[in-house]
C-alpha positions as CSV (number, residue, x, y, z in Angstrom):
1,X,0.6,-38.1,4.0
2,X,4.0,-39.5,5.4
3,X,6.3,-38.0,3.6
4,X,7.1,-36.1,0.0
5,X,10.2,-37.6,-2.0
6,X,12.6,-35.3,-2.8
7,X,12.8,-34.6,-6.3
8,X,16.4,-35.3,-8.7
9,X,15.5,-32.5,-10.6
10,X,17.1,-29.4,-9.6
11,X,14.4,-26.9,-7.6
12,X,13.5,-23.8,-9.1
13,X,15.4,-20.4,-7.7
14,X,12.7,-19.0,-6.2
15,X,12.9,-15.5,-5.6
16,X,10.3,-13.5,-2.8
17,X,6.1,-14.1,-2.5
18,X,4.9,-11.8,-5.3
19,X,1.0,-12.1,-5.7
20,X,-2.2,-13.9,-4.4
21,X,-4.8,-14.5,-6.8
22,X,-8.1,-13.7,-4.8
23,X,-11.4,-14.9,-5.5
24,X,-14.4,-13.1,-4.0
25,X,-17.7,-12.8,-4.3
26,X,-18.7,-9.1,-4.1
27,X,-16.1,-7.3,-6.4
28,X,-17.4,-3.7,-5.2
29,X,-17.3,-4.6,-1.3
30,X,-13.6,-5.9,-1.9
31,X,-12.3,-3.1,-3.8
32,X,-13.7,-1.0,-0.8
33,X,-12.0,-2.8,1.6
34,X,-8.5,-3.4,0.0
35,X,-8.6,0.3,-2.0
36,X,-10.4,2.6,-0.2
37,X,-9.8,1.5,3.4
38,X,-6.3,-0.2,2.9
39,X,-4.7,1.9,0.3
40,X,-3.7,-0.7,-2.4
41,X,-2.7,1.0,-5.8
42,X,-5.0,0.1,-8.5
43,X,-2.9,-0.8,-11.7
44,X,-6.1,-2.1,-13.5
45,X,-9.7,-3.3,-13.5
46,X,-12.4,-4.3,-15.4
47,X,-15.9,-5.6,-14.5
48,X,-14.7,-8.9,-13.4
49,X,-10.9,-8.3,-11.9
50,X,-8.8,-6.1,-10.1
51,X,-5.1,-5.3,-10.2
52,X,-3.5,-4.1,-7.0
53,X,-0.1,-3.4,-5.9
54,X,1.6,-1.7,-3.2
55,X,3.4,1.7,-3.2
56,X,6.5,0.0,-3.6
57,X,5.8,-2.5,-5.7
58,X,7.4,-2.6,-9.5
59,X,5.8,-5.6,-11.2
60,X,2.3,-5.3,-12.1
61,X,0.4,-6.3,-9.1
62,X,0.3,-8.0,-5.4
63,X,-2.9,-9.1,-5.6
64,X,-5.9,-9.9,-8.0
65,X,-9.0,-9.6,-6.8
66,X,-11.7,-12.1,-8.7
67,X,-15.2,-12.3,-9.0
68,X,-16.3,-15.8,-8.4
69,X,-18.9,-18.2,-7.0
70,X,-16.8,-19.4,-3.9
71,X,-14.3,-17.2,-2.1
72,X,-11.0,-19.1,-2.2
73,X,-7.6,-18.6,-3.5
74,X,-6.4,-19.4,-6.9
75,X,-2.5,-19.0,-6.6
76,X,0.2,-18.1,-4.2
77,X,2.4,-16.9,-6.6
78,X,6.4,-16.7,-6.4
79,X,8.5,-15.0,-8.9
80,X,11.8,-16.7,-10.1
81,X,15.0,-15.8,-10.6
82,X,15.9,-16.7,-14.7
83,X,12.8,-17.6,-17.2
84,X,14.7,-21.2,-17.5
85,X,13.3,-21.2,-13.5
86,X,10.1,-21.7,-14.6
87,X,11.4,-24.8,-17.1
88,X,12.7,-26.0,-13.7
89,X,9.6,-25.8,-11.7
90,X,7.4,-27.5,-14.0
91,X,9.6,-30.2,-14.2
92,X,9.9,-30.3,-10.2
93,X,6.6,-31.1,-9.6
94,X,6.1,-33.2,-12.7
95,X,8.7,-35.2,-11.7
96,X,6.7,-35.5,-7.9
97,X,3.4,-36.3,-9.8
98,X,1.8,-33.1,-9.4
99,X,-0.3,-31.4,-11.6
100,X,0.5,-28.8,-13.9
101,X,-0.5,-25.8,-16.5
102,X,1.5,-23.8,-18.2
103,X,0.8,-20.6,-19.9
104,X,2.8,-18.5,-22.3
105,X,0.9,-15.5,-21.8
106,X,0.2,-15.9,-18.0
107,X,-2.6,-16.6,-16.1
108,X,-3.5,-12.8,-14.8
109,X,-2.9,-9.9,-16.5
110,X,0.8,-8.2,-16.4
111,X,2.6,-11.7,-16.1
112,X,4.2,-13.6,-18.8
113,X,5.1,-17.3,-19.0
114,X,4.4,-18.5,-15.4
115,X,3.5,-22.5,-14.5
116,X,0.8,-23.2,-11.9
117,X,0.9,-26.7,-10.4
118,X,-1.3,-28.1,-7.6
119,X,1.6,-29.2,-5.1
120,X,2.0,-31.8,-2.9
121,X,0.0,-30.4,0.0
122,X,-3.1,-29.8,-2.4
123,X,-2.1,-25.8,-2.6
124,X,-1.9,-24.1,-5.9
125,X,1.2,-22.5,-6.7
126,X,2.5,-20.4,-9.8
127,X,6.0,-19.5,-10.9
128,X,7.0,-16.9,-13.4
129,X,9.7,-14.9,-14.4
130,X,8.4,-12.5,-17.1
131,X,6.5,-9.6,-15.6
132,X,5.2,-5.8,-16.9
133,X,6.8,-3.4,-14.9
134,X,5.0,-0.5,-13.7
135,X,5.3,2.7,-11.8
136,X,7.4,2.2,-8.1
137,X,5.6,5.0,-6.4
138,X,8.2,5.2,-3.7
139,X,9.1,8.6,-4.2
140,X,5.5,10.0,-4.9
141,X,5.4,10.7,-0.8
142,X,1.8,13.0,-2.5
143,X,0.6,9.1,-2.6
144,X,1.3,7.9,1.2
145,X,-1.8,7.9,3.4
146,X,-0.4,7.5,7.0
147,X,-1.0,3.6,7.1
148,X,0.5,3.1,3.9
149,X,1.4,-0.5,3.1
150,X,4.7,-0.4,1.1
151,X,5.0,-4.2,0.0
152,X,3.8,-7.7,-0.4
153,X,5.3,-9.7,2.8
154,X,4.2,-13.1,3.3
155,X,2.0,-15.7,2.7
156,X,0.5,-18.3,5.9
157,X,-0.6,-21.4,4.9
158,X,-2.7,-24.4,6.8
159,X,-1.7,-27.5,6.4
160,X,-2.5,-31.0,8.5
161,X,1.3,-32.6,9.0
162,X,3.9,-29.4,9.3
163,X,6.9,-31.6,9.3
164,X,6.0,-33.2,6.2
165,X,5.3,-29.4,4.6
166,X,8.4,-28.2,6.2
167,X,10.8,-30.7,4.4
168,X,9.2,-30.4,1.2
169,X,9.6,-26.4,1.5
170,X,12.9,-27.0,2.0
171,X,13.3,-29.1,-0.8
172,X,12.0,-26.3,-2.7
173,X,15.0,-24.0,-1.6
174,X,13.1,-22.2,1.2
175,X,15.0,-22.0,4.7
176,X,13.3,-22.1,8.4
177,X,13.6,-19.5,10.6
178,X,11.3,-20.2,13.5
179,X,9.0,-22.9,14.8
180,X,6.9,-24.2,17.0
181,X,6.7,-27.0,18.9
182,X,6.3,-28.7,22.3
183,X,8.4,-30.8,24.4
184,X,7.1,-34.4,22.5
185,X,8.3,-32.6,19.6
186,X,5.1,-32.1,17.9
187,X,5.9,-29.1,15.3
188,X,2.5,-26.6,15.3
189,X,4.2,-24.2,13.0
190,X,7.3,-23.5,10.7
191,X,8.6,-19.5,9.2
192,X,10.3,-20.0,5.6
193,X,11.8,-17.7,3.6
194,X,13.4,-17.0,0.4
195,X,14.3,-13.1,0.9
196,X,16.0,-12.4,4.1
197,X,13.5,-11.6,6.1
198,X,11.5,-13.9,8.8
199,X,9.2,-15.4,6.1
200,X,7.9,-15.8,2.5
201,X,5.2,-18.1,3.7
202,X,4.6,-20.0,7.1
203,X,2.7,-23.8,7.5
204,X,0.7,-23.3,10.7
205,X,-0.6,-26.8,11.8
206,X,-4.4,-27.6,11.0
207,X,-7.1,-28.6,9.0
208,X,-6.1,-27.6,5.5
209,X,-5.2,-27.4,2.7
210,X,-6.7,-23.6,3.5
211,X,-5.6,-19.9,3.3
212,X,-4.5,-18.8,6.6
213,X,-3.6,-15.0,6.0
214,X,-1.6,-12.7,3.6
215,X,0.4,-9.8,4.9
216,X,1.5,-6.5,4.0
217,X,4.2,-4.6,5.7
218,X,4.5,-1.2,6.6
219,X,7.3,1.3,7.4
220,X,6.2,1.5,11.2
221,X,3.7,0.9,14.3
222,X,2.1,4.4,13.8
223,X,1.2,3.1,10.5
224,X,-0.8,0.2,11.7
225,X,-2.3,2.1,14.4
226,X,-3.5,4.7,11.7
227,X,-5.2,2.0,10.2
228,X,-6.6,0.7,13.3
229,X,-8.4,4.5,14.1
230,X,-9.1,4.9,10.4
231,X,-11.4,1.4,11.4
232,X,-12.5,3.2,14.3
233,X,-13.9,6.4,12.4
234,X,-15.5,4.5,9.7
235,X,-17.5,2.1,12.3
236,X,-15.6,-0.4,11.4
237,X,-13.6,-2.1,13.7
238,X,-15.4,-5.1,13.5
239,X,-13.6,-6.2,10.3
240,X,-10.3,-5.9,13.2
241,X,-9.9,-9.8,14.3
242,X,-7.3,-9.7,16.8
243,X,-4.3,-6.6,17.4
244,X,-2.5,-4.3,17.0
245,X,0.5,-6.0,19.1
246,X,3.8,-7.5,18.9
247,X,4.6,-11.1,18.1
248,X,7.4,-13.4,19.4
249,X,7.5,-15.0,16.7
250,X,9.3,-13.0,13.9
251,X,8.9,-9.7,16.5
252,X,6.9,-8.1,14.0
253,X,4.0,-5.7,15.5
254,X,1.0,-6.7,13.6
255,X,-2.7,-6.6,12.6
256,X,-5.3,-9.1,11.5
257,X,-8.6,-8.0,9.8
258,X,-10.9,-10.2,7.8
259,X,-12.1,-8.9,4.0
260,X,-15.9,-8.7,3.7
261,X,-15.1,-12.8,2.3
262,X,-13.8,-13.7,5.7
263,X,-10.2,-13.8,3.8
264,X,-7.6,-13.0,6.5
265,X,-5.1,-10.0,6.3
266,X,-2.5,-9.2,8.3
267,X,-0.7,-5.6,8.3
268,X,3.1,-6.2,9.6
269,X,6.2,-4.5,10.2
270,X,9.7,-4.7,11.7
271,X,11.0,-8.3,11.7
272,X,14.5,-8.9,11.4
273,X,17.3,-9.6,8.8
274,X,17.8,-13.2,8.3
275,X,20.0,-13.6,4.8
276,X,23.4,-14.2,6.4
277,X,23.9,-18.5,5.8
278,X,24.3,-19.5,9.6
279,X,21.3,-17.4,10.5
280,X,20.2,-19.5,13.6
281,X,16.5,-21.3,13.9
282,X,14.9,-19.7,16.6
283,X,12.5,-22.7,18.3
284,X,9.9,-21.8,20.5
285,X,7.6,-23.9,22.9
286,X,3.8,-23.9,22.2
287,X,3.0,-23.1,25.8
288,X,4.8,-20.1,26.0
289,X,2.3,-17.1,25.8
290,X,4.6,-14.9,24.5
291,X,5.2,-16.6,20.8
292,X,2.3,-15.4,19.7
293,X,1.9,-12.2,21.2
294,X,4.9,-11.1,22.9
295,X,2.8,-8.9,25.4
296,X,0.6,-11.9,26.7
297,X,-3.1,-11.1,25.1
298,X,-5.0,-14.5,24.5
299,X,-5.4,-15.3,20.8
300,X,-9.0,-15.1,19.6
301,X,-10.0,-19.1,18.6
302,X,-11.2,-17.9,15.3
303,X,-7.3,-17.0,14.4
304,X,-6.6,-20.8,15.1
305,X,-9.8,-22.1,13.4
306,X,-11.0,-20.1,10.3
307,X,-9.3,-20.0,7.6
308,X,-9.9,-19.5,3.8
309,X,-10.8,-22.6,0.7
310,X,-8.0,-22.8,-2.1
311,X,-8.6,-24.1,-5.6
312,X,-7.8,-26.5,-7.6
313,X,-6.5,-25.8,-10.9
314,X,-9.7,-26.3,-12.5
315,X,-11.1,-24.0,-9.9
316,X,-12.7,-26.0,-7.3
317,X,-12.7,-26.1,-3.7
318,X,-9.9,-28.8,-2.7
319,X,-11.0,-30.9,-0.2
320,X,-9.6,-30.3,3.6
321,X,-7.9,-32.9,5.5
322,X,-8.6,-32.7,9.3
323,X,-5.3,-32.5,11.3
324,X,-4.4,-35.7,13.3
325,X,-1.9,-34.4,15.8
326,X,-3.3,-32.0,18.4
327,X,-4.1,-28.3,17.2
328,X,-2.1,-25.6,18.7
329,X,-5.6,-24.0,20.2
330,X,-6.2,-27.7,21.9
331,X,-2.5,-27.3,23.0
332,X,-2.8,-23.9,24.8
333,X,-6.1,-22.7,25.5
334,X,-8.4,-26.5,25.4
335,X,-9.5,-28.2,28.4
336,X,-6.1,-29.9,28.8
337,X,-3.7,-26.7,28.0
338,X,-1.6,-24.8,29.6
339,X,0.5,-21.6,29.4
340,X,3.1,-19.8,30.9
341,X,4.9,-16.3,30.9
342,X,8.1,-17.2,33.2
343,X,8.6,-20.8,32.9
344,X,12.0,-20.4,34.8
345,X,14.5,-17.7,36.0
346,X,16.5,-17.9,32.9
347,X,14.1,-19.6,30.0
348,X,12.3,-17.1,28.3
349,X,10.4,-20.1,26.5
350,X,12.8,-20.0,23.1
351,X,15.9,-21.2,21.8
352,X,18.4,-20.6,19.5
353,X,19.2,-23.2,16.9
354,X,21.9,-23.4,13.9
355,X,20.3,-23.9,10.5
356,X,22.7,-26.6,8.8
């Protein structure tokens, strides 16, 4: 794919990341994981879903966990601003030949009139407005375990051709705050947002359509390294894949595990504002060591490699397109690659750009 047109219509206003719909293939190991080791809020379950939300959470739910055949992802979902946003979505991607279902009463459980559509990129989005509110259990402190994850923060995607993802993203409203590339200008990565923080979802370059990782944020470190000896004492560390540390990019200290699927989860905290309308792209070069992990560790290959199947709106696997340009693992740590910590006296391997 070459490029995406740009749609006439106008995009819808999309608010924040709001839920993943989750399909697994051992209900009772998930709920383990995500419940009783992570601390998601159970609004609701039955024999065949479950309803989680985080402590500060209002709407129904974060995330739905399915029981299915193949693990895979069924919906990122985005809440909107107005219900006539959801009129304008639909018509968005019809008008870019996409597929798309609409459903008056919502396709999970606590949402109202929402539209998913298979984009552009083969990913399957939803939009809705219409929601059940439920309890915020900010104030019930009686609730907070010491990792307690406090909100839904982002999405990461995979996709082959980042520039073409990019431009389409921003079609759809979204703004970049950081990226990566290399001095050919090969782009390996793009941060987008809607709220004003670092991201609402991310394109990392690869083979994809696929599922990189959904995150959760925290209030602070101490709460990640809680979760990190709560692993520890439960002989479980194996489900960490790579952390705690601190990332360049978005300078958020952060976690990845892997659910008992293989789906990725990262636990995050402490990036930075972005809202303001000049907020400045921040651009950093794929050699540098420190835009990944701002304290030097190697990243593990499986972080660059694995990644999780997302549906199709009939629910099957869509098919993965192998990347064409070179991978950011090939880039850095292949038999070609190279890195660096101090590439000069005064370039600390990132620049600062002006969003127009």
């Amino acid at each position: 794919m070459t490029s995406i047109p740009t749609p006439s219509v106008p995009a819808p206003d999309v608010l924040r990341c709001a839920y993943m719909d989750i399909v697994v293939s051992d209900l009772a190991a998930s709920r383990e994981f995500y419940v009783d080791i992570l601390g998601l809020v159970v609004t609701e379950e039955n024999e065949n879903e479950i309803y989680l939300r985080t402590l500060e959470e209002f709407i129904h739910h974060n995330v739905v966990l399915r029981k299915g055949p193949v693990p895979a992802i069924a919906s990122f979902a985005y809440r909107v601003r107005t219900p006539e946003d959801v009129d304008r979505a639909e018509a968005f991607y019809q008008e870019l030949g996409c597929r798309t279902e609409r459903r008056a009463d919502g396709f999970s459980k606590g949402i109202g009139d929402s539209v998913r559509v298979e984009d552009p990129l083969g990913f399957p989005y939803e939009f809705f407005y219409d929601v059940e509110h439920v309890e915020r259990l900010a104030w019930h402190y009686e609730l907070y375990g010491a990792g307690a994850l406090v909100r839904l923060d982002h999405f990461n995607q995979v996709t082959p051709n980042v520039p073409v993802a990019r431009k389409y993203m921003e079609d759809l409203g979204f703004r970049v705050t950081e990226d990566i590339q290399d001095e050919a200008g090969v782009t390996y990565a793009a941060w987008m947002r809607r709220k004003p923080t670092v991201h609402d979802t991310a394109m990392t370059g690869g083979d994809g359509p696929r599922m990189h990782h959904i995150a959760f944020a925290t209030h602070e470190k101490h709460n990640i390294l809680y979760i990190c000896d709560k692993l520890g004492a439960l002989r479980k560390s194996d489900l960490i894949e790579r952390g705690p540390g601190r990332h360049g990019v978005s300078n958020a200290f952060y976690l990845y595990l892997r659910d008992p699927d293989g789906h990725r989860v990262e636990i995050y905290t402490q990036d930075y504002y972005t809202g303001d309308p000049d907020n400045p792209v921040v651009t950093w070069d794929v050699h540098d060591n420190q835009r990944r992990d701002w304290w030097g560790n190697p990243v593990v290959p499986s972080w660059y490699t694995d990644a999780s199947l997302v549906l199709d709106l009939d629910g099957n696997p869509q098919q993965v397109v192998k990347r064409e340009e070179t991978s950011e693992l090939e880039a850095t740590i292949g038999a070609d690659g190279f890195s660096y910590t101090r590439k000069g006296d005064t370039d600390h391997g990132f620049k600062l750009g002006h969003q127009l």
